[in-house]
mmCIF file of the N, C-alpha and C atoms, coordinates in Angstrom:
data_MODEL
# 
_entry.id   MODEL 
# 
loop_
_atom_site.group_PDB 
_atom_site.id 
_atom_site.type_symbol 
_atom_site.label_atom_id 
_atom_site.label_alt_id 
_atom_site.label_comp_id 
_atom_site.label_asym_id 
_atom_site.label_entity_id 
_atom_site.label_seq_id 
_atom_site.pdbx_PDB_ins_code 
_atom_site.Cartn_x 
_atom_site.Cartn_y 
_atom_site.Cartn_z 
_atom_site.occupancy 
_atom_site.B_iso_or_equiv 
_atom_site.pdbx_formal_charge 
_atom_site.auth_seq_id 
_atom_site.auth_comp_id 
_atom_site.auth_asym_id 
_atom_site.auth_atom_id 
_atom_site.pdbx_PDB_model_num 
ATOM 1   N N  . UNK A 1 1  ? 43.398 -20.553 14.913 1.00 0.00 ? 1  UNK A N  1 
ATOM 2   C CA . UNK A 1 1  ? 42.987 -19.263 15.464 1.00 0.00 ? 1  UNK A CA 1 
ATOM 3   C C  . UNK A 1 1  ? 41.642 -18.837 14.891 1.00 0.00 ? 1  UNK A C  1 
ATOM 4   N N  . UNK A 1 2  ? 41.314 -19.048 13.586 1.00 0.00 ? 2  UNK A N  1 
ATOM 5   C CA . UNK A 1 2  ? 40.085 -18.846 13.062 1.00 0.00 ? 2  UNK A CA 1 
ATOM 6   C C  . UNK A 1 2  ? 38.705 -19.541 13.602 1.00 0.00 ? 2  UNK A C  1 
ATOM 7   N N  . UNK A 1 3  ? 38.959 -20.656 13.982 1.00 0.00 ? 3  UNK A N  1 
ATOM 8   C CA . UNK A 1 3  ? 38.101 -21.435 14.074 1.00 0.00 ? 3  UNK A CA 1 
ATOM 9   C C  . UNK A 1 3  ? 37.709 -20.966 16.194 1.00 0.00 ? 3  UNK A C  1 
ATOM 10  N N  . UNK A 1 4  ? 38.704 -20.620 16.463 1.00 0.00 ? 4  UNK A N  1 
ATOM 11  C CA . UNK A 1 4  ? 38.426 -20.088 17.574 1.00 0.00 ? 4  UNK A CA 1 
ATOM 12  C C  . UNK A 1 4  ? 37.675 -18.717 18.183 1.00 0.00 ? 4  UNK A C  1 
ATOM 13  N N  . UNK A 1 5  ? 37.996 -17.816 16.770 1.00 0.00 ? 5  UNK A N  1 
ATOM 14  C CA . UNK A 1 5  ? 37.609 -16.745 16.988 1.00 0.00 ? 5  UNK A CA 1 
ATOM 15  C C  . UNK A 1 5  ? 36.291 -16.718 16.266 1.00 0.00 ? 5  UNK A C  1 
ATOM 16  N N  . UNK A 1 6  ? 35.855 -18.002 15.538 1.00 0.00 ? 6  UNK A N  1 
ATOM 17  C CA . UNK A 1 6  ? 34.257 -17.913 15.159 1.00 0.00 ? 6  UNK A CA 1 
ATOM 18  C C  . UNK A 1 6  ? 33.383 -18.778 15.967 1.00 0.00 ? 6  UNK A C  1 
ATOM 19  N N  . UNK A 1 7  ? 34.344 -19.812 17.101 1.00 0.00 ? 7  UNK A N  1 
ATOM 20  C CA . UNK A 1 7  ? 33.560 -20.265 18.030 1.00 0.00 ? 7  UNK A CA 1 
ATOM 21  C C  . UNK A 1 7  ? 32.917 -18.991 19.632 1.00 0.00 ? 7  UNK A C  1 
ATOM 22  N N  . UNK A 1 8  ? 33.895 -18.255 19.369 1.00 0.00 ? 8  UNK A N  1 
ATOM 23  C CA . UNK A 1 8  ? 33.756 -17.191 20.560 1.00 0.00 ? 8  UNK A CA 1 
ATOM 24  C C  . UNK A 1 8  ? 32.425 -16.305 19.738 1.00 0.00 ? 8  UNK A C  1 
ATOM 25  N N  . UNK A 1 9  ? 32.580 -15.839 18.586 1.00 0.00 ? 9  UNK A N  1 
ATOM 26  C CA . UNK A 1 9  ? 31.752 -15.204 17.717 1.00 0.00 ? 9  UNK A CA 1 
ATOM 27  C C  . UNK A 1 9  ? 30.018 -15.420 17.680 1.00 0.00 ? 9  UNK A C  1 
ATOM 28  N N  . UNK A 1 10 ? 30.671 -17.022 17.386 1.00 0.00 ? 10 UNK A N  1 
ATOM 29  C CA . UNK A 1 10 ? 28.783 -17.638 17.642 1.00 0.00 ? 10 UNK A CA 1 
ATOM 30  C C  . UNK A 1 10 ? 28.470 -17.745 19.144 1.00 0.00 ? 10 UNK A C  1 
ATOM 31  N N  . UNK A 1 11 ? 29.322 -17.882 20.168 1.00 0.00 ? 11 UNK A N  1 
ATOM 32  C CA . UNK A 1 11 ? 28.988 -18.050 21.636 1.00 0.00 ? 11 UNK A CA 1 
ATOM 33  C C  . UNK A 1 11 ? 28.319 -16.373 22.049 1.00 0.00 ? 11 UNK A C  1 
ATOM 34  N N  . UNK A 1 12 ? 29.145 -15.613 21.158 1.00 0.00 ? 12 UNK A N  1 
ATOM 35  C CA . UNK A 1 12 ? 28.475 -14.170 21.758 1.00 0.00 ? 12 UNK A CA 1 
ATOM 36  C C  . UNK A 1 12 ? 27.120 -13.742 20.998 1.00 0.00 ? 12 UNK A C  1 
ATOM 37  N N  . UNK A 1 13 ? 26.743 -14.645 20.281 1.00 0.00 ? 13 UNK A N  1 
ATOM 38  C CA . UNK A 1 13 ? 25.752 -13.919 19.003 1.00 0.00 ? 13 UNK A CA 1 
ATOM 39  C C  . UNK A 1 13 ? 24.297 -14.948 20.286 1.00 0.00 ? 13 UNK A C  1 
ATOM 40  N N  . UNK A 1 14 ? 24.631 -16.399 20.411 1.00 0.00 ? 14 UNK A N  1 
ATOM 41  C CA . UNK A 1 14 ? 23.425 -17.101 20.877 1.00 0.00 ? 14 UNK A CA 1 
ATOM 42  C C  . UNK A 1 14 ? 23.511 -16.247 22.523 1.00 0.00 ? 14 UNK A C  1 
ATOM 43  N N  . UNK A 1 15 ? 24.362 -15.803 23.131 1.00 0.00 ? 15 UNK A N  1 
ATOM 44  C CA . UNK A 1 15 ? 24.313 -15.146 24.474 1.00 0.00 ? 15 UNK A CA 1 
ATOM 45  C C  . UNK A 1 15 ? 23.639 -14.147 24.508 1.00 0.00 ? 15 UNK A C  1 
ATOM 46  N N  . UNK A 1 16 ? 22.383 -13.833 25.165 1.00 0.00 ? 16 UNK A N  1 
ATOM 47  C CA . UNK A 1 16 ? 21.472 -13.009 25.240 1.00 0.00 ? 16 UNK A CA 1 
ATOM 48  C C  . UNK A 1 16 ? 21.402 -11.632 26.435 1.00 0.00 ? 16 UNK A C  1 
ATOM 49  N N  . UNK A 1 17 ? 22.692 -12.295 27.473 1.00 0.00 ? 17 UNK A N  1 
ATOM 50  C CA . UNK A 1 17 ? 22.687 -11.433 28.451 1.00 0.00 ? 17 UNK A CA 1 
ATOM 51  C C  . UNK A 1 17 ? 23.216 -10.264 28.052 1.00 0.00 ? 17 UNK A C  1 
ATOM 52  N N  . UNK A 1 18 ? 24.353 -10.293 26.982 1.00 0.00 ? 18 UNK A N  1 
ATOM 53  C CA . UNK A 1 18 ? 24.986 -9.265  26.377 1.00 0.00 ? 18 UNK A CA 1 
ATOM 54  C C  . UNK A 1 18 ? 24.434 -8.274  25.844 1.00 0.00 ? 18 UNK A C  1 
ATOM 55  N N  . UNK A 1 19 ? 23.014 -8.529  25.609 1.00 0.00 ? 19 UNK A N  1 
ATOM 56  C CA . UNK A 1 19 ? 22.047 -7.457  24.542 1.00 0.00 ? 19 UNK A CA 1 
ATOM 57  C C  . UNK A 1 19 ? 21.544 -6.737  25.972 1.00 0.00 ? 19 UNK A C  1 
ATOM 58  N N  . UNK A 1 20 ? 20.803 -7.561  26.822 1.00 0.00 ? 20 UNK A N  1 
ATOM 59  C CA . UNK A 1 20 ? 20.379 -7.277  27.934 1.00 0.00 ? 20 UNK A CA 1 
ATOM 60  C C  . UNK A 1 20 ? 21.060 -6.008  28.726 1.00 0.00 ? 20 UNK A C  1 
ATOM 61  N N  . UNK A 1 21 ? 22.117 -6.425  29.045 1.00 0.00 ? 21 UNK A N  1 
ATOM 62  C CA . UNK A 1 21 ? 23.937 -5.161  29.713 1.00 0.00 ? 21 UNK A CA 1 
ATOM 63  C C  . UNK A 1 21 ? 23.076 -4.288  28.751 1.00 0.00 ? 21 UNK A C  1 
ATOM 64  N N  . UNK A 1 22 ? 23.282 -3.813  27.739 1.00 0.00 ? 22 UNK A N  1 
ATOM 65  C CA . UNK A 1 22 ? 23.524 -2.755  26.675 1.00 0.00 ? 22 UNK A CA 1 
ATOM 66  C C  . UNK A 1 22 ? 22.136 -2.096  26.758 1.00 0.00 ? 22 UNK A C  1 
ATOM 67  N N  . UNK A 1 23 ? 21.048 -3.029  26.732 1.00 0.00 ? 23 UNK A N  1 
ATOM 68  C CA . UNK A 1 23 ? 19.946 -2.134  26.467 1.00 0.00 ? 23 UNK A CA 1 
ATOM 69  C C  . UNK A 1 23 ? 20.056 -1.503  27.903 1.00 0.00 ? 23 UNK A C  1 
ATOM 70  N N  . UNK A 1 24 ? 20.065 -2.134  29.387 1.00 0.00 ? 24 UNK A N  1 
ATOM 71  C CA . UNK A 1 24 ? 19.521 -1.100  30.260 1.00 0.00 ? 24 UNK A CA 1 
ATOM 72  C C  . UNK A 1 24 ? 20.774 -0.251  30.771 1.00 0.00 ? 24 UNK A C  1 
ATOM 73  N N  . UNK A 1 25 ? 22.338 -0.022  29.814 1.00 0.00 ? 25 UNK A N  1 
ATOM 74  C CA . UNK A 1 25 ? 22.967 0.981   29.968 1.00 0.00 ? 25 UNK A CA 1 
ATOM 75  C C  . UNK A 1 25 ? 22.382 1.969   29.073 1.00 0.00 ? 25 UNK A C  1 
ATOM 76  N N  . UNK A 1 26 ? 22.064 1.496   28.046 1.00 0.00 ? 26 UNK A N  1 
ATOM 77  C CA . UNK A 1 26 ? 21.489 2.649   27.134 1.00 0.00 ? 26 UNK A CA 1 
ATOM 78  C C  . UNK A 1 26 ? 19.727 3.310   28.226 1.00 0.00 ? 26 UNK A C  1 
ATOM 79  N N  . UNK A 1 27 ? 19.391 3.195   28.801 1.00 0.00 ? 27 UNK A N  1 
ATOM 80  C CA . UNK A 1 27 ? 17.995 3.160   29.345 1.00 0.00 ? 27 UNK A CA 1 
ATOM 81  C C  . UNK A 1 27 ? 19.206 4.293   30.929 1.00 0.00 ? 27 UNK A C  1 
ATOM 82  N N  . UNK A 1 28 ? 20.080 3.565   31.365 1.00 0.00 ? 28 UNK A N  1 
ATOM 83  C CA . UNK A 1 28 ? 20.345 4.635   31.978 1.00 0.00 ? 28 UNK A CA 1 
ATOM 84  C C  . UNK A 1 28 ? 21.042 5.888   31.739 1.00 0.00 ? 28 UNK A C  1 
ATOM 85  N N  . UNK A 1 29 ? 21.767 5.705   30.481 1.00 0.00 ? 29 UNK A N  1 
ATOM 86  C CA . UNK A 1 29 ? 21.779 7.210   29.777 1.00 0.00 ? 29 UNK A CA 1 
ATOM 87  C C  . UNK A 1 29 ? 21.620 8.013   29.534 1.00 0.00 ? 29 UNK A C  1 
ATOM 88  N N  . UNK A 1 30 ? 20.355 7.217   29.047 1.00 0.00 ? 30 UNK A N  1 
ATOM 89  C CA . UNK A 1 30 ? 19.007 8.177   28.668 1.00 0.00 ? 30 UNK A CA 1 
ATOM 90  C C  . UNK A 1 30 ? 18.236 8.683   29.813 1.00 0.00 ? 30 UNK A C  1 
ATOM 91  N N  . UNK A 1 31 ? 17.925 8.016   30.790 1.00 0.00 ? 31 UNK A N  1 
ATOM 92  C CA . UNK A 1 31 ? 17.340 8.877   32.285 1.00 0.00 ? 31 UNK A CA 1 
ATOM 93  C C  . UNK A 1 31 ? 18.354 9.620   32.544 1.00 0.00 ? 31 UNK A C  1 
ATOM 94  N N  . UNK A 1 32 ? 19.945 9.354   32.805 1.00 0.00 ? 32 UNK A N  1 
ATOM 95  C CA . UNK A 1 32 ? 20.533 10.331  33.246 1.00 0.00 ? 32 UNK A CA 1 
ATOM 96  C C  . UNK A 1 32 ? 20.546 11.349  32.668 1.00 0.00 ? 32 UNK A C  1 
ATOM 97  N N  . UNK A 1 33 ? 20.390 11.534  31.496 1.00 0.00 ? 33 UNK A N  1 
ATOM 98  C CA . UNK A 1 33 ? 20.579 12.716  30.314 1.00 0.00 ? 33 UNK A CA 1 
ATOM 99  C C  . UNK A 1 33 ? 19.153 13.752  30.605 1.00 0.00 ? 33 UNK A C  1 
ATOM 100 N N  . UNK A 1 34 ? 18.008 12.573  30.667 1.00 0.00 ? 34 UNK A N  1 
ATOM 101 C CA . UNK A 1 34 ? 16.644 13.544  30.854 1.00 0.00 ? 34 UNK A CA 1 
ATOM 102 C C  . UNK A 1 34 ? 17.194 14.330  32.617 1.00 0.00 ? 34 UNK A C  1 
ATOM 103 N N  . UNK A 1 35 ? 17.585 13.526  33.320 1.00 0.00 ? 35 UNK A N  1 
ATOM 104 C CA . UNK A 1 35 ? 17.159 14.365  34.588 1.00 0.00 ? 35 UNK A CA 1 
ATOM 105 C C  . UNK A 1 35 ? 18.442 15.250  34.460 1.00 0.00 ? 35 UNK A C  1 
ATOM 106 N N  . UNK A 1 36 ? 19.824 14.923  34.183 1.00 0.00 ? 36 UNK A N  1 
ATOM 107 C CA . UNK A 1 36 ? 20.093 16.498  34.225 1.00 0.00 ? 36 UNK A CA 1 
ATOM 108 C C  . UNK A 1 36 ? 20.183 17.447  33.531 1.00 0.00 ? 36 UNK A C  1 
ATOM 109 N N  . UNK A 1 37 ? 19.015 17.714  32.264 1.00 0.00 ? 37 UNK A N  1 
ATOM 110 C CA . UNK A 1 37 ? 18.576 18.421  31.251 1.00 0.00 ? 37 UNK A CA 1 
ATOM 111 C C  . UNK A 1 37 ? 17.141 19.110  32.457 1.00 0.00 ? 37 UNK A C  1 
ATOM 112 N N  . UNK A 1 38 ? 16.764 18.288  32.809 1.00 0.00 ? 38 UNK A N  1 
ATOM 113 C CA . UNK A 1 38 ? 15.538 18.603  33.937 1.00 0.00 ? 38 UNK A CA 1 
ATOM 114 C C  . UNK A 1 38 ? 16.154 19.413  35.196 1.00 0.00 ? 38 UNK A C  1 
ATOM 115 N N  . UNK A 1 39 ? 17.210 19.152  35.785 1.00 0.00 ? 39 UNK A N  1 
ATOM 116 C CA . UNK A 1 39 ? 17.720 19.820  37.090 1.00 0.00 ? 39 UNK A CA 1 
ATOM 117 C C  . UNK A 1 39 ? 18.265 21.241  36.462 1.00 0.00 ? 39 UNK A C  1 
ATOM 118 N N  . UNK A 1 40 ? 19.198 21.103  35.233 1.00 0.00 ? 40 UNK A N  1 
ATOM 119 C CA . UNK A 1 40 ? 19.511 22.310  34.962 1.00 0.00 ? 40 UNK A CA 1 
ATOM 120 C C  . UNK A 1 40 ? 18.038 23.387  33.957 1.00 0.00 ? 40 UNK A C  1 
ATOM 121 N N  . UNK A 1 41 ? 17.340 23.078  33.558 1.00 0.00 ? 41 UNK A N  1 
ATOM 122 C CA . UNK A 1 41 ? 16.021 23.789  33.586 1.00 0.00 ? 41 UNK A CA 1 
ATOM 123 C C  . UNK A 1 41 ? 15.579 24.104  34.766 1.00 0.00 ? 41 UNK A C  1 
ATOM 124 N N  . UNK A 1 42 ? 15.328 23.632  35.617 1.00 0.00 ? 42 UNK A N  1 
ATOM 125 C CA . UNK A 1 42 ? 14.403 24.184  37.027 1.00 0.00 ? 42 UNK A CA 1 
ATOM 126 C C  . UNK A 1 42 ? 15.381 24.443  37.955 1.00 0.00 ? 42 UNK A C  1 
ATOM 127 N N  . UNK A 1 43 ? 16.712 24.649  37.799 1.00 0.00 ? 43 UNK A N  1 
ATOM 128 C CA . UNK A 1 43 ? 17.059 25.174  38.566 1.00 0.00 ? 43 UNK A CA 1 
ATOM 129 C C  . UNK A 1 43 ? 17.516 26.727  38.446 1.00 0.00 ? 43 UNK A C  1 
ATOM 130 N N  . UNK A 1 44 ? 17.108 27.262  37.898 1.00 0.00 ? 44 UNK A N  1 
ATOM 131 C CA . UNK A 1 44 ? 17.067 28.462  37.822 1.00 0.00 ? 44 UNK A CA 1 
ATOM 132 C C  . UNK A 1 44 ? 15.695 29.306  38.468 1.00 0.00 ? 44 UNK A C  1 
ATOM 133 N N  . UNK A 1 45 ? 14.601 28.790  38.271 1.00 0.00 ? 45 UNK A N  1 
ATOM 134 C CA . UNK A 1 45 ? 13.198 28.662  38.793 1.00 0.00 ? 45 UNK A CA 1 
ATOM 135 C C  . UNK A 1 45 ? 13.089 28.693  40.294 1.00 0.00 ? 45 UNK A C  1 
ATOM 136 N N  . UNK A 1 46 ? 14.083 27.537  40.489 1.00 0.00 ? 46 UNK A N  1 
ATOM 137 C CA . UNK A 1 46 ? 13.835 27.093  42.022 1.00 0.00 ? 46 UNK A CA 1 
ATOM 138 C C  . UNK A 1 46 ? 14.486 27.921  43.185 1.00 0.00 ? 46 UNK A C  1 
ATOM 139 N N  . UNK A 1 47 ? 15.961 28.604  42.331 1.00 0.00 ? 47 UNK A N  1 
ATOM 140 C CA . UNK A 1 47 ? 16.845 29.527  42.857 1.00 0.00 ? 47 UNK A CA 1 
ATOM 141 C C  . UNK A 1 47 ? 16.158 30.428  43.186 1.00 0.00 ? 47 UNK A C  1 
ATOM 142 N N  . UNK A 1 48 ? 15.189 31.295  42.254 1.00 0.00 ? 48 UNK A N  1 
ATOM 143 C CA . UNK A 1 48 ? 14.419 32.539  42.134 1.00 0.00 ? 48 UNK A CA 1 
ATOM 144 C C  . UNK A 1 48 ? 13.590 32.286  43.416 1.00 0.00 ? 48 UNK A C  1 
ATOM 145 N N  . UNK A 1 49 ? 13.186 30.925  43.637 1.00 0.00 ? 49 UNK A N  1 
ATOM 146 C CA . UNK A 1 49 ? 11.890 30.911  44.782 1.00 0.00 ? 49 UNK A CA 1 
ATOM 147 C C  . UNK A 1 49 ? 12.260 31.079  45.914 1.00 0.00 ? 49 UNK A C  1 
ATOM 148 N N  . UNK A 1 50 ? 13.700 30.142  45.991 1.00 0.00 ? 50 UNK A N  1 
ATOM 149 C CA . UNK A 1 50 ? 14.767 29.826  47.613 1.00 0.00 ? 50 UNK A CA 1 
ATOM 150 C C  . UNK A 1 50 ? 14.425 31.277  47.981 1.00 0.00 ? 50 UNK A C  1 
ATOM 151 N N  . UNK A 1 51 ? 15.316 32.301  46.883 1.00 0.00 ? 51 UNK A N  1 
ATOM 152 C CA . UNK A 1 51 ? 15.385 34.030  47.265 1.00 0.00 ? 51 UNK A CA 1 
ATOM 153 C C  . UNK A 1 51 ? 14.216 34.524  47.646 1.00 0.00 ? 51 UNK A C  1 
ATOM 154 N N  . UNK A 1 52 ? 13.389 33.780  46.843 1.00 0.00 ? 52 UNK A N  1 
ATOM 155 C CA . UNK A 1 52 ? 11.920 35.046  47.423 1.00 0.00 ? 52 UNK A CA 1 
ATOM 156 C C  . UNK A 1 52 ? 11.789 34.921  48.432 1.00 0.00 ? 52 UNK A C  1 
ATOM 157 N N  . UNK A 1 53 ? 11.705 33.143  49.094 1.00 0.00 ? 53 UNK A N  1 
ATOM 158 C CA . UNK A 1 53 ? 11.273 33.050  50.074 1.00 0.00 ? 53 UNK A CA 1 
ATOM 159 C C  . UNK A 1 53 ? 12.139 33.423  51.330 1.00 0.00 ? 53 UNK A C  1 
ATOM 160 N N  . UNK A 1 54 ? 13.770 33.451  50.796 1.00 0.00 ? 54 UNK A N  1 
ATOM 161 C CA . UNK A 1 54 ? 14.505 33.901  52.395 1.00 0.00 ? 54 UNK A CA 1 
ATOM 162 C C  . UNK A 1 54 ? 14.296 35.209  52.386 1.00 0.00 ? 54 UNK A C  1 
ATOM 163 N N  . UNK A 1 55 ? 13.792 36.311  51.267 1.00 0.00 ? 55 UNK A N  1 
ATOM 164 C CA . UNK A 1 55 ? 13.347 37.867  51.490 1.00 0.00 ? 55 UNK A CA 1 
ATOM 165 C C  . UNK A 1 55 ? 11.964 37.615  52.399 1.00 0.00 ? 55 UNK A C  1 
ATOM 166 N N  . UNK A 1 56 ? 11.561 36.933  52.016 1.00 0.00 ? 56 UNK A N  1 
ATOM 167 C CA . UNK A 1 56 ? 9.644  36.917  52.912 1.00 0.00 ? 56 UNK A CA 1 
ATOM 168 C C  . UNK A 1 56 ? 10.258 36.884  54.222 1.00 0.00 ? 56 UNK A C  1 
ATOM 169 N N  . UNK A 1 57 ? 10.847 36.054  54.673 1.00 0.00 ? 57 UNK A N  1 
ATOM 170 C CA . UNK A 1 57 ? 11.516 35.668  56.106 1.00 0.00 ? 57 UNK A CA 1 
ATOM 171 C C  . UNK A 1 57 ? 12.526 37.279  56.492 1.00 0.00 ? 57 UNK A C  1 
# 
């Protein structure tokens, strides 16, 4: 069992796709996190404008 679980060990360490997965989940995290930190900032802004503009009308 040992010898199996350090052949799987080194198969995941030389496998490069695995780093790959991780970095561009971490990359979409992080955009998702900026844009809805960004939607909920301007949307308060944008609300104020919708109103002005259906009063102009």
């Amino acid at each position: 069992m040992a010898r199996f679980t350090r052949s799987i060990f080194k198969r995941f360490l030389r496998d490069q796709q695995g780093v790959t997965l991780v970095e561009y989940g971490i990359a979409l995290m992080l955009a998702t996190t900026v844009g809805a930190f960004s939607l909920m900032s301007l949307g308060d802004t944008v609300s104020a404008k919708i109103v002005d503009a259906g009063q102009f009308f």
